[in-house]
MARZAKE-80465 format. One record per residue (C-alpha): x, y, z. Coordinates in nm, 2 decimals. Layout:
<atoms>
{{X Y Z}},
...
</atoms>
This chain:
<atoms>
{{-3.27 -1.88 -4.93}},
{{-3.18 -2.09 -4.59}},
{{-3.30 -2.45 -4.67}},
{{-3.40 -2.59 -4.37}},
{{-3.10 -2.83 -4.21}},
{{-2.90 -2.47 -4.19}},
{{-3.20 -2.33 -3.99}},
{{-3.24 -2.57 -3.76}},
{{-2.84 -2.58 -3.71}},
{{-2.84 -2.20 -3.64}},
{{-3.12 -2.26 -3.35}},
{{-2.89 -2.53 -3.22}},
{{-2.60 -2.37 -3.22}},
{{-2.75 -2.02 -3.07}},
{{-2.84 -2.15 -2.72}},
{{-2.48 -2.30 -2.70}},
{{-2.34 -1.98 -2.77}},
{{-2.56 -1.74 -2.58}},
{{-2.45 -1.99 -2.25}},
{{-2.08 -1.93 -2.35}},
{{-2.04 -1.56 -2.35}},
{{-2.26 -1.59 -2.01}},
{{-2.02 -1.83 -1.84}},
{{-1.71 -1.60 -1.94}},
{{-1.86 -1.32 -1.74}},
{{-1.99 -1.52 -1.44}},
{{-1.63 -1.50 -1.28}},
{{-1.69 -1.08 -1.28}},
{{-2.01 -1.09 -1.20}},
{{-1.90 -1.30 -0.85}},
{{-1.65 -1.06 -0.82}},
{{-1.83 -0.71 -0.87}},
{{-1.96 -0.70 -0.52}},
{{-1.62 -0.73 -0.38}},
{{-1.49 -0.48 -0.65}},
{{-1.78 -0.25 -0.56}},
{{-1.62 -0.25 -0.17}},
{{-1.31 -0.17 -0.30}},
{{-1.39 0.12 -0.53}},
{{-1.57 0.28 -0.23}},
{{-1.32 0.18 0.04}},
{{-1.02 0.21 -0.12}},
{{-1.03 0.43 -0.50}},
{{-1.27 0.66 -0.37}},
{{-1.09 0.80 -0.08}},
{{-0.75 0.78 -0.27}},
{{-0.89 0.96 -0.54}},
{{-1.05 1.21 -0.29}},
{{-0.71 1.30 -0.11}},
{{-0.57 1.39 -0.41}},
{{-0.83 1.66 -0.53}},
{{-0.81 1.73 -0.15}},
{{-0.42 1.78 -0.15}},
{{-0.51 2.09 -0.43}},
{{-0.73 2.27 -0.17}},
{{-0.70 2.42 0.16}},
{{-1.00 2.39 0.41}},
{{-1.13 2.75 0.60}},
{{-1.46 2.78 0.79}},
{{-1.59 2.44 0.71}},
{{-1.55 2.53 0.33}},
{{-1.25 2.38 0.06}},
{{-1.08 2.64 -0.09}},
{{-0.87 2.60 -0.43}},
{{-0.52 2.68 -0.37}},
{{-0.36 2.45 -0.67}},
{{-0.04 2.40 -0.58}},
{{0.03 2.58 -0.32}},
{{0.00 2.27 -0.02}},
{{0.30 2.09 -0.19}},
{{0.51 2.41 -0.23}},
{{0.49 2.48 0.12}},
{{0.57 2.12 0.17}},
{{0.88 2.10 -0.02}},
{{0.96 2.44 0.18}},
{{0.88 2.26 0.51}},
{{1.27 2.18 0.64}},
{{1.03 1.96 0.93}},
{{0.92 1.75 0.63}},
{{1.24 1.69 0.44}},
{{1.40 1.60 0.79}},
{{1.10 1.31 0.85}},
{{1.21 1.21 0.48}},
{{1.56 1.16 0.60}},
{{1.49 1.01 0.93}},
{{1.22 0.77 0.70}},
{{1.51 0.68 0.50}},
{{1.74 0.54 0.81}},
{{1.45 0.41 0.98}},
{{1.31 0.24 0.64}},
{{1.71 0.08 0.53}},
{{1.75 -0.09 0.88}},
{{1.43 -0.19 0.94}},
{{1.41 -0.35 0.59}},
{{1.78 -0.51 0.62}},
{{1.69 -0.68 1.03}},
{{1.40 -0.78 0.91}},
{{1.47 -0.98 0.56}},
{{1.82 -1.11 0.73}},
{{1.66 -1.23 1.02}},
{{1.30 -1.31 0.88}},
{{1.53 -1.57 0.61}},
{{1.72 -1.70 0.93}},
{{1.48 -1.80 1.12}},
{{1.26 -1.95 0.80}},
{{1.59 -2.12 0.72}},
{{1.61 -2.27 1.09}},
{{1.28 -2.40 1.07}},
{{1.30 -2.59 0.75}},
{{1.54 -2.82 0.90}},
{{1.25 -2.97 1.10}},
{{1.42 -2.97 1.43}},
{{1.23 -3.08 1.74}},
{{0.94 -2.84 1.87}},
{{0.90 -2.69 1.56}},
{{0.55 -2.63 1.61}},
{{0.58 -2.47 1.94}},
{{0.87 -2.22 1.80}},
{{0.59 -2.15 1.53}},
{{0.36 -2.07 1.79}},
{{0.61 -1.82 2.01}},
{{0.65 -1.66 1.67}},
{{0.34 -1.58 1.62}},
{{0.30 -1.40 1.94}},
{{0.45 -1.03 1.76}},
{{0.22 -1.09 1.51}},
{{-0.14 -1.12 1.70}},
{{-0.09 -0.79 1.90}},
{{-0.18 -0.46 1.83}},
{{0.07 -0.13 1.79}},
{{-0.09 -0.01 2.05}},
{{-0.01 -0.31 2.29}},
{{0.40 -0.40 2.13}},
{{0.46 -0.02 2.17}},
{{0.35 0.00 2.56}},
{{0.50 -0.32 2.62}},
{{0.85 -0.19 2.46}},
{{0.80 0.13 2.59}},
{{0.78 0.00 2.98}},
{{1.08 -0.22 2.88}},
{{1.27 0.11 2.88}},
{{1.17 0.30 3.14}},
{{1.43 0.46 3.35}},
{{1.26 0.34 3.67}},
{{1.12 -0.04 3.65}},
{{1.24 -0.09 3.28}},
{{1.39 -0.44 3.27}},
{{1.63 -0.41 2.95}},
{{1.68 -0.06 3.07}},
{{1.78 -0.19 3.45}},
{{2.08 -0.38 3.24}},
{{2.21 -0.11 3.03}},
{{2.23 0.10 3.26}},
{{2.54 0.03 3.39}},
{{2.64 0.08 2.99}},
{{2.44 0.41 3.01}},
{{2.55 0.59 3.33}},
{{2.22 0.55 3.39}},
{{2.04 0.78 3.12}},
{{1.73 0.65 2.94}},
{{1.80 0.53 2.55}},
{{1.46 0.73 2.51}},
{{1.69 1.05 2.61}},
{{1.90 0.99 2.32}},
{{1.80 1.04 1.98}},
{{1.96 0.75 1.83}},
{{1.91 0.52 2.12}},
{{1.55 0.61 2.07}},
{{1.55 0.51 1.71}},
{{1.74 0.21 1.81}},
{{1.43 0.11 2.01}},
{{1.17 0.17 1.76}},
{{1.36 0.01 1.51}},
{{1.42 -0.35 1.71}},
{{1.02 -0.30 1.78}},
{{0.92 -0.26 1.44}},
{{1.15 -0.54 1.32}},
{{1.01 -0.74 1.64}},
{{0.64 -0.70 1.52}},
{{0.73 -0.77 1.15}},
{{0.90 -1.15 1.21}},
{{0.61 -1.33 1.20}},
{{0.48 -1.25 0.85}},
{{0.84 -1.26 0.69}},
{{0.97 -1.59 0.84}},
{{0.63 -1.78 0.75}},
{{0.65 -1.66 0.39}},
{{0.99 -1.74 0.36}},
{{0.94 -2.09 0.51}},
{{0.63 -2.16 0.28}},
{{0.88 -2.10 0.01}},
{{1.14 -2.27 0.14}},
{{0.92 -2.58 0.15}},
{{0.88 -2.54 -0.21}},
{{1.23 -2.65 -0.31}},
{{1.29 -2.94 -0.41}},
{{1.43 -3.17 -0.15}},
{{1.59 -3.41 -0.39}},
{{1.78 -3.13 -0.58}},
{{1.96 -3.02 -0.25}},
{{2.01 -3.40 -0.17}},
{{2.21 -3.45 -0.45}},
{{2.40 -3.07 -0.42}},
{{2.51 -3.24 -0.05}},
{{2.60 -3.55 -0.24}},
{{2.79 -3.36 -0.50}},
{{3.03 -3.19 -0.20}},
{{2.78 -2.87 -0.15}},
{{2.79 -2.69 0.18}},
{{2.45 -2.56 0.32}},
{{2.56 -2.21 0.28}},
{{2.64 -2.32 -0.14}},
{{2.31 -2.53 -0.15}},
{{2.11 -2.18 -0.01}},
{{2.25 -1.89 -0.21}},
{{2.31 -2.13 -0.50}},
{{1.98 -2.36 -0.54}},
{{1.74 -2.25 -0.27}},
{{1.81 -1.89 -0.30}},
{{1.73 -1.86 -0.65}},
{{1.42 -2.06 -0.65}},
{{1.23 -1.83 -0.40}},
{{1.37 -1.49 -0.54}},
{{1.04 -1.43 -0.64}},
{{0.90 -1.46 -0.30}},
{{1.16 -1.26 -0.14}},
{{1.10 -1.00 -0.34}},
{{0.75 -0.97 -0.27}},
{{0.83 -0.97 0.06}},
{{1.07 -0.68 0.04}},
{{0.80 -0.46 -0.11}},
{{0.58 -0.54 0.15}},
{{0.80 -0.47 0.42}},
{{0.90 -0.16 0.23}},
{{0.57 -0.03 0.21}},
{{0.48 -0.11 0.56}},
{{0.81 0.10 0.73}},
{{0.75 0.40 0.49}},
{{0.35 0.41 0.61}},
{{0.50 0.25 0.98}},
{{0.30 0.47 1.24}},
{{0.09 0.37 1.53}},
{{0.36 0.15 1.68}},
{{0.61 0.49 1.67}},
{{0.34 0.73 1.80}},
{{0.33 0.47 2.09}},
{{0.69 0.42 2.17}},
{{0.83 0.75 2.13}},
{{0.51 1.01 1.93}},
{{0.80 1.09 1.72}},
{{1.07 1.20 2.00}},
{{1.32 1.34 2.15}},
{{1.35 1.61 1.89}},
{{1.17 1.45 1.61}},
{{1.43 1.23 1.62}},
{{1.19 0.93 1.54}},
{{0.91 1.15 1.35}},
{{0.93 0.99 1.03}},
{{0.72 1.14 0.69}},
{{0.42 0.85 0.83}},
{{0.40 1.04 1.24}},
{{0.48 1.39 1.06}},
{{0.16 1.28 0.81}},
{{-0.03 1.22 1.11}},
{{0.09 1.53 1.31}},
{{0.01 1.77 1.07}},
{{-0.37 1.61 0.95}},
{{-0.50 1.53 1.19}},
{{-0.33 1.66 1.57}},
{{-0.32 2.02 1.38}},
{{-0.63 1.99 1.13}},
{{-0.44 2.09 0.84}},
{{-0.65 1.82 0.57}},
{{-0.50 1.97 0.28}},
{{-0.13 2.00 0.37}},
{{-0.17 1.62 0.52}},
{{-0.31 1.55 0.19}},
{{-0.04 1.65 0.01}},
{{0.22 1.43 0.22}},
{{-0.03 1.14 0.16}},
{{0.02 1.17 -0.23}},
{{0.40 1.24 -0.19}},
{{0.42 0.92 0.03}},
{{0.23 0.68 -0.22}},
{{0.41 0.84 -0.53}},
{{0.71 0.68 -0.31}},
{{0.55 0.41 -0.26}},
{{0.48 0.32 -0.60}},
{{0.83 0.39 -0.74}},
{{1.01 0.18 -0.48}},
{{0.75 -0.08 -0.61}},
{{0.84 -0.04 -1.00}},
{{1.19 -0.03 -0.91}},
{{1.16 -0.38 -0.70}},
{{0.93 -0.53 -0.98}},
{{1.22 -0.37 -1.24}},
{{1.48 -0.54 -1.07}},
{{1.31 -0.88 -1.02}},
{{1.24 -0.88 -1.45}},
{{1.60 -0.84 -1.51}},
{{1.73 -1.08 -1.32}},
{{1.46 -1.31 -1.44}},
{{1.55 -1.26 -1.79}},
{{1.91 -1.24 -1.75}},
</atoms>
């Protein structure tokens, strides 16, 4: 039998808890719209190009073929050339752009004069479109009016770098790793900022060079960060395709027609859904283990 003090305790206590479980779930429900957009922006079509990479469309109609799309991929010497080119394009993009990215952050935490408007010219890559840094490199290099091409040509015997195939990856390389600055040095500086100055104050005090201080103190401290970065910029050069199809659409030879332009090619300038499909999954499957192997490599060193 409940007397009656454990009664009314049980009514007091109910309301308290009935407004606890609601408040852990307000956070989700605040969030489900946003989720909602995602899972039909973003999960749905990914999960659709999948089943899509198993079937082959004819007359309007999908056909089941299984695996057929990805054996004639992997028989498709085109395909495993644009792997290798994405390779050579991918290692020296990602290299220019993390070197120079950390030089420029570096430069600009020393809070020289006219800091703010060097922020401001660096921003400049970053607020135009492929479409717009890919004309503008592209008429930097015509044979004709070009102005860096009017220099080298005297280098050149006056042939066109877009003649050549590695002159033309050359080209599409600096423009990638032009457009990219912006968002690496401004992470980097962020982090930068986040050391502590009174740490490498007393490193300086202790006899420390700058170059000590950085791969010694400051280095270390924004690892984290610099990885992030790097699988960013990763991602970005393996999927790296409307500022290619500008310069060079993949030329001379397929000398620039990485796996991204070859994705394109193939889905939508020839219609072939299915096969472009199937490079879409190969592409995010090689997405996702450069990822696990940057995240990998980050937990070691964290925990050694």
């Amino acid at each position: 039998m409940v007397t009656q003090p454990a009664r009314s305790a049980v009514r007091t206590t109910t309301p308290a808890v009935a407004r606890s479980r609601f408040n852990r779930f307000v956070p989700l429900w605040m969030l489900l719209p946003t989720l909602l957009i995602l899972l039909a922006l973003q999960l749905y079509p990914a999960l659709y190009s999948v089943y899509l990479s198993f079937n082959r469309i004819q007359a309007g109609n999908l056909i089941w073929v299984g695996t057929r799309n990805y054996e004639r991929l992997f028989r498709d010497a085109r395909f495993i050339e644009s792997l290798g080119t994405s390779v050579v394009f991918v290692g020296c993009y990602l290299v220019l752009t993390l070197s120079i990215g950390m030089l420029i952050a570096v430069l600009l935490n020393q809070r020289v004069k006219l800091t703010s408007l060097y922020m401001v010219l660096l921003f400049i890559p970053w607020v135009v479109s492929d479409v717009v840094a890919g004309t503008m490199w592209r008429w930097l290099f015509q044979q004709d009016y070009g102005i860096i091409q009017q220099w080298l040509n005297p280098f050149t015997n006056n042939v066109s770098l877009y003649a050549n195939p590695t002159g033309s990856m050359i080209i599409v390389i600096l423009a990638s790793v032009w457009r990219a600055l912006p968002f690496t040095s401004l992470v980097f500086l962020g982090a930068l900022q986040t050391v502590p100055r009174e740490v490498l104050e007393s490193a300086a005090m202790d006899g420390a060079s700058r170059i000590t201080s950085f791969s010694r103190i400051s280095f270390p401290l924004i690892r984290p960060t610099f990885i992030v970065v790097t699988i960013f910029t990763t991602i970005g050069g393996l999927n790296a395709v409307g500022l290619i199809l500008t310069l060079t659409g993949g030329g001379p030879g397929g000398a620039t027609q990485t796996s991204g332009v070859y994705l394109y090619k193939i889905g939508w300038q020839f219609g072939d859904f299915g096969q472009g499909a199937a490079i879409s999954v190969v592409l995010f499957l090689i997405n996702l283990v450069a990822t696990l192997f940057y995240l990998q490599f980050q937990r070691e060193r964290t925990m050694g």
